[in-house]
N, C-alpha and C positions, 0 to 999 in steps of 0.2 A: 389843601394844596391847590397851585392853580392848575389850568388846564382844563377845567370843566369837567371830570370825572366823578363818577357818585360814589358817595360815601354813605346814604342812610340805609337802615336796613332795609332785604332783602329777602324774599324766599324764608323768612324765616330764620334769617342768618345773622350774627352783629354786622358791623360795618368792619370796612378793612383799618386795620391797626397802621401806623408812621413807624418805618425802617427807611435803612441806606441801602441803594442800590450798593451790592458786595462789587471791592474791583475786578477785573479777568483775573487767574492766575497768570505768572509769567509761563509758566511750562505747561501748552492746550496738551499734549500725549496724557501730561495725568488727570485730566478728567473725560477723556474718549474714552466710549461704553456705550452709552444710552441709543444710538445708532445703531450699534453690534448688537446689543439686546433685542434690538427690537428685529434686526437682520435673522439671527440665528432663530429667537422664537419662530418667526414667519418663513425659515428654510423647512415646509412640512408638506403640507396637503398639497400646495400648487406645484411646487416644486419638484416635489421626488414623485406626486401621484397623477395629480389632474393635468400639468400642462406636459408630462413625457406620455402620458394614454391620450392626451389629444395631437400631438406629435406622431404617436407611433399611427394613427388612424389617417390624419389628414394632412402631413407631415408637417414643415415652420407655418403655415399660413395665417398663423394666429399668433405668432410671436409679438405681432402688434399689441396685442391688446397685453402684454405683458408690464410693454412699456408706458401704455397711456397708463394702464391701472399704478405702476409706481413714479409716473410724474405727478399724476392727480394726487396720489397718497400725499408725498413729499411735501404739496403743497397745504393738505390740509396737515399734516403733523406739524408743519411748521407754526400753521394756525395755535395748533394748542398749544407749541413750546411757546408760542409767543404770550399766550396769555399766564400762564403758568414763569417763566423768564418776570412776567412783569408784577406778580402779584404774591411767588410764592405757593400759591393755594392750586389745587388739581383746579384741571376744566370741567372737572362733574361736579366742585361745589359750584363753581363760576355757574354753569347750566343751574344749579338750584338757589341761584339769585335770583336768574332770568322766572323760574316758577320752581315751588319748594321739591315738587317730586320728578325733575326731568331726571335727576341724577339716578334715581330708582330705579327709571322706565328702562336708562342703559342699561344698571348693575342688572338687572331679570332679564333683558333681551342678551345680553354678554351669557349671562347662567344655559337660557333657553339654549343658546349658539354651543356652549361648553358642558355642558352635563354629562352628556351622553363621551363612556371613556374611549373616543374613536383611536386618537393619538398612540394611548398604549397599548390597546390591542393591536394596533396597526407595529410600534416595535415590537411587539411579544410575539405577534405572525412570522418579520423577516428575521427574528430571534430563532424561531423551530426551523427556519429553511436552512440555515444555520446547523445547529445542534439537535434541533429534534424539541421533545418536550410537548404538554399542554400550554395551547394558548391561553385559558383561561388562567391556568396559576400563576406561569409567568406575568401576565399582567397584573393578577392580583399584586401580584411582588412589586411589581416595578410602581404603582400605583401605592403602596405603602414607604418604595424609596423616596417618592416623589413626598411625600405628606415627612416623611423626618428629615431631608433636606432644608422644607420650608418651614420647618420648624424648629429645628436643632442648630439653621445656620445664625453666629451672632449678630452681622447685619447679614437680613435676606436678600438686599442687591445685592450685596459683593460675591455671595454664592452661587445666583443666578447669571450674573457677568461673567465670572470667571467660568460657568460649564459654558454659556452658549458663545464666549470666544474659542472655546476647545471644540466645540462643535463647528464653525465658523473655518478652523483652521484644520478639520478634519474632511468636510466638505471641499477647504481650495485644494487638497490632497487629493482625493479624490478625482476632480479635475483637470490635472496636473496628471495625472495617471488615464483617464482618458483621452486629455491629450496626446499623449506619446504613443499609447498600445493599442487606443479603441477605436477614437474615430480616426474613419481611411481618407486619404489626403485629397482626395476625389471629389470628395461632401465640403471640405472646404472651400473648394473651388465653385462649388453651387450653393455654399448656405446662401449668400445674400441674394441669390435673385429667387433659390427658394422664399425665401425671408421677405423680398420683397414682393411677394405674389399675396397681397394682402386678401383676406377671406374670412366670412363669417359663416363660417361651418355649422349652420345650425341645424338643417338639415339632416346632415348625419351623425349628430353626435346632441342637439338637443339643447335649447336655450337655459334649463336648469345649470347643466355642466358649463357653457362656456361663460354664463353670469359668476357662477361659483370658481373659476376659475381667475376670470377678472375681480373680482374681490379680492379674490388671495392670493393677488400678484404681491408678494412682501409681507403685508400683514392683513388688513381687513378688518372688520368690527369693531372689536372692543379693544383688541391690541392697539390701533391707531389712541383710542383715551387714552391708555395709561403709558402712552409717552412721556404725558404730562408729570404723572407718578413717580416712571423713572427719572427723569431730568430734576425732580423733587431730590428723592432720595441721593442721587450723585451731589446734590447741591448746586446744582446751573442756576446762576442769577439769582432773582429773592428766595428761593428755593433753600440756599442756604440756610435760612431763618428755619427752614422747619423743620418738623423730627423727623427722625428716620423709622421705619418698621422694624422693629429685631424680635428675636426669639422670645416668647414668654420665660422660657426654659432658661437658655441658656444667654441671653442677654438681657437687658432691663426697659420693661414695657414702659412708654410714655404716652401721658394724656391728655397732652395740650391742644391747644386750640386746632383744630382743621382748617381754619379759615386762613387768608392772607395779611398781605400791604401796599399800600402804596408809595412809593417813593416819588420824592420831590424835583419835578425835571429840570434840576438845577444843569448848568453844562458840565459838569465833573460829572453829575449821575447820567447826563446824556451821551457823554464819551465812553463811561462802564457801559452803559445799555447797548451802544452800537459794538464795541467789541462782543459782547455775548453772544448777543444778534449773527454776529458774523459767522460766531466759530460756532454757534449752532446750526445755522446753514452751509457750513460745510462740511460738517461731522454730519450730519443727515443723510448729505448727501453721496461723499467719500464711503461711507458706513451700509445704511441702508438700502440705497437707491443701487449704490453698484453691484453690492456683495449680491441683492436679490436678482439684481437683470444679468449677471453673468452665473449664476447657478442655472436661472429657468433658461439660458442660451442651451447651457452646456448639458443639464439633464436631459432635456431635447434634442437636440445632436445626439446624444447617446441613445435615446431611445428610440428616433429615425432612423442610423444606422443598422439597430439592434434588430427591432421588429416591421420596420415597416414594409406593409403588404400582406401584412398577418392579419387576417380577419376572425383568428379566434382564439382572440385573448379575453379573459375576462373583464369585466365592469368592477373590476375591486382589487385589492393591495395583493391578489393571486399574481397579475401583470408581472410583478417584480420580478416572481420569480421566476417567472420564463425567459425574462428578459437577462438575470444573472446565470442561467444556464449556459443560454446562448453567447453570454461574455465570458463564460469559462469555455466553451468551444474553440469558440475564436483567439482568445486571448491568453488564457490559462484560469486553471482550479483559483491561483492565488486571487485574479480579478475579481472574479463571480462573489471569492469570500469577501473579499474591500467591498463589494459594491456593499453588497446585505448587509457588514457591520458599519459604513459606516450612515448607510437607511437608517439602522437599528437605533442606532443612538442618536441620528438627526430627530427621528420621530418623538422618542422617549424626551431629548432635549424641549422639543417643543411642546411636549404633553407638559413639561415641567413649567415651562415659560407662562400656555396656556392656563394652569390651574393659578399661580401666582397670580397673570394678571387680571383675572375673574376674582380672585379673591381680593385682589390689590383693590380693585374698583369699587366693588361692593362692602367692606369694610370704610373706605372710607367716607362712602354716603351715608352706612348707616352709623357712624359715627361723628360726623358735620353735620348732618340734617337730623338725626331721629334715637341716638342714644349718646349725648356729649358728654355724659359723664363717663363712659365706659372709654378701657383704651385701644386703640386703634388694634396695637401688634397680638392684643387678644383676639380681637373679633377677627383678624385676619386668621390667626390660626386655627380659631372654632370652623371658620366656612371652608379654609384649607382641608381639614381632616372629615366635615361636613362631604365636600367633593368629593373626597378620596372612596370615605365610605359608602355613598350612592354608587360611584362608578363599582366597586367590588360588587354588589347588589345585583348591579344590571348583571358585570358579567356570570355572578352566578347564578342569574336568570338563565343562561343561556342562548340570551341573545345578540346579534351578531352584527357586524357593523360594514352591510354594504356601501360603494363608493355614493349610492343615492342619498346616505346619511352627511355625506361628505357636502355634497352638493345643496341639501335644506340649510347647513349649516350655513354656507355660502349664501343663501339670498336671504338669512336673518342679517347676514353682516354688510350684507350691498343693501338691506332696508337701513340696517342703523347708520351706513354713512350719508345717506338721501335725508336724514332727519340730522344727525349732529353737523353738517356742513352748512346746510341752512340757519341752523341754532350758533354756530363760529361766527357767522357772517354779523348776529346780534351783537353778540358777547362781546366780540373786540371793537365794536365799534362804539359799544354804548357802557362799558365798565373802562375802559382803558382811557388814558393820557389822549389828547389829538398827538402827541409827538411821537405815538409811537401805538397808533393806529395801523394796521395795514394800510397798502399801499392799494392803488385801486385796480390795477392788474391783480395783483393776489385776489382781491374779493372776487375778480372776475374769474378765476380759475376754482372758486366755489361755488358760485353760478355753476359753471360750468358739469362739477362734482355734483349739484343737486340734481340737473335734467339728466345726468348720465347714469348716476344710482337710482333716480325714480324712474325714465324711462326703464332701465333692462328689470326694476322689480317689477313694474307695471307686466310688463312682456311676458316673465317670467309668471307671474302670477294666472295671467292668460292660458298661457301656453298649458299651467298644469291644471288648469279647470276645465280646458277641452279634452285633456286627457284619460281625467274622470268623468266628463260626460262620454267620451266615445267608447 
């Protein structure tokens, strides 16, 4: 093809196969998802825990960093739908062209970040404030629903989409009910100059937390890869061409190639390529960008109003529950219970999303790079119920998952975007078409992503090595 694009092997990979850029659909409502997916998984840790306990502490001051951390996302997601939109193939084989094992280093840094089962003990906790119960069983339960969802559903997007739009739409409820009953009409009239009183609370609250928090403004680590995954599986752009992941069980596993194509930038495929283009940037951005910045608004205002000035709330998913006390006080029993179920099931939702895309990522490296004969929707389901059963282990270790667990998790995932936004910056510039290379503002806003994730890991790393020396 012309354009100057390589095609020899790579990484240990064949070279890219000849398709036709697919046309847009006429009707974009029926392929909107992969946005919402990526929104709902990422409505968890920042959201319901780390940016409403640094609200309830140092009230909006930091709401900024809410919004850099999902502008910069936006911008590198868009990176990988790009590469992915133009080839087909994930951006972790795209990484294991550039060198055979980057795609690896992700899948084990994604795992390191995801092992430990924070998420579902975290809904199995606001579960017992609720009804009572053992944490541990509950989560064993919910951590075994989690492994036959992803494995019983016939395709595993469509089952994944369709809970975290129901979480998505339980969350704007949620919302929507704090607006009318919770927050006092008083705080409206000061959120924005609250809001604008910009501040890096580190001080009192600690560069681990507010790094961990800026990560997981929306998503963070490995959820940012497997955009690419999803937009795969929906079928956005060459993506089409490739298989989907379904159930061992109850759909029919396929073992075709992991790799991509190239299409020819003819001006028909140029005209398909810029409507994708489009209506992937603004499904990202309708989807993602907004559902996460008006959650982490509005969790925040709720938890300003709720607790602030409390100086003795805990350092872990205990907050919650003082904080739903206090909105049954105020507001009534029926609140307090809305708030905790619909915590429960944001968390649970995202513990789902999370195992999914850990397994999504790592199945398909080691099946592109390092077992091509095996199929994909197998290995997915081996490392699915692999997860499930380590996390039961841990918890019937006994071991317990303070918000400091929360916060490691966070600077594995602000290392991995300081290392894959630099690797973006390669990838699309030296596999792809020149017609359809990033734009040089975009590069510059992954610049920008690289000194911003490697400074605060740097920081961060600092910060907790005087910690342990003092």
């Amino acid at each position: 093809m012309r354009g100057g694009t390589r095609s020899e092997p790579a990484g240990g990979l064949p070279p890219f196969g000849s398709a036709e850029m697919p046309p847009a659909p006429r009707s974009w409502w029926r392929i909107v998802g992969p946005g919402v997916v990526a929104a709902g998984v990422g409505l968890a840790s920042g959201e319901f825990i780390l940016y409403p306990y640094i609200a309830s502490q140092v009230g909006l001051v930091f709401i900024w960093a809410a919004a850099v951390g999902l502008i910069t996302q936006y911008f590198i997601n868009m990176e990988i739908e790009r590469y992915t939109l133009a080839t087909g193939e994930t951006v972790l084989t795209g990484f294991s062209r550039l060198g055979r094992h980057w795609g690896l280093v992700f899948a084990l840094l994604a795992i390191l970040a995801n092992l430990w089962p924070g998420w579902a003990t975290g809904a199995a906790t606001l579960l017992t404030f609720l009804v009572g119960g053992d944490v541990r069983l509950i989560a064993i339960a919910l951590l075994v629903a989690i492994g036959l969802i992803l494995t019983l559903s016939p395709v595993v997007y469509r089952a994944l989409e369709r809970t975290q739009m129901l979480k998505v739409a339980c969350v704007g409820g949620l919302i929507l009910a704090a607006i009318l009953f919770a927050i006092p009409g008083d705080l409206w009239a000061r959120a924005p100059a609250l809001a604008a009183d910009v501040q890096i609370p580190a001080a009192q609250l600690g560069w681990p937390l507010l790094l961990g928090a800026l990560a997981y403004a929306g998503a963070g680590g490995g959820q940012n890869l497997c955009q690419s995954n999803w937009i795969r599986d929906k079928g956005f752009g060459m993506g089409v061409h490739a298989p989907r992941i379904v159930s061992p069980l109850t759909g029919e596993p396929v073992a075709d190639a992991g790799t991509g194509w190239q299409f020819d930038p003819h001006p028909e495929a140029m005209r398909r390529w810029r409507a994708w283009w489009r209506f992937a940037n603004i499904e990202q951005l309708a989807t993602f960008v907004a559902i996460s910045f008006v959650t982490i608004l509005f969790t925040s205002l709720l938890a300003y109003a709720t607790l602030s000035g409390r100086t003795d709330l805990p350092r872990d998913i205990g907050f919650l529950k003082i904080e739903a006390a206090t909105l049954s006080a105020r507001v009534g029993p029926w609140f307090g219970t809305l708030f905790l179920a619909v915590g429960a099931f944001s968390l649970f939702a995202a513990a789902l999303g999370i195992v999914d895309y850990t397994a999504r990522l790592t199945a398909d490296v080691l099946r592109t790079s390092y077992t091509k004969r095996s199929s994909e929707s197998l290995l997915y389901a081996g490392i699915v119920w692999t997860m499930v059963l380590v996390g039961i282990a841990i918890i019937g270790s006994g071991l317990d998952q303070p918000l400091i667990l929360l916060v490691i998790a966070g600077c594995v995932a602000a290392f991995m975007m300081f290392v894959y936004s630099a690797l973006l910056i390669v990838l699309n510039r030296r596999l792809l078409a020149p017609e359809i290379r990033p734009a040089t503002y975009r590069i510059g806003v992954l610049v920008w992503a690289v000194g911003l994730f490697g400074i605060l890991s740097v920081i961060t790393i600092v910060d907790q090595a005087k910690r342990l020396i003092g």
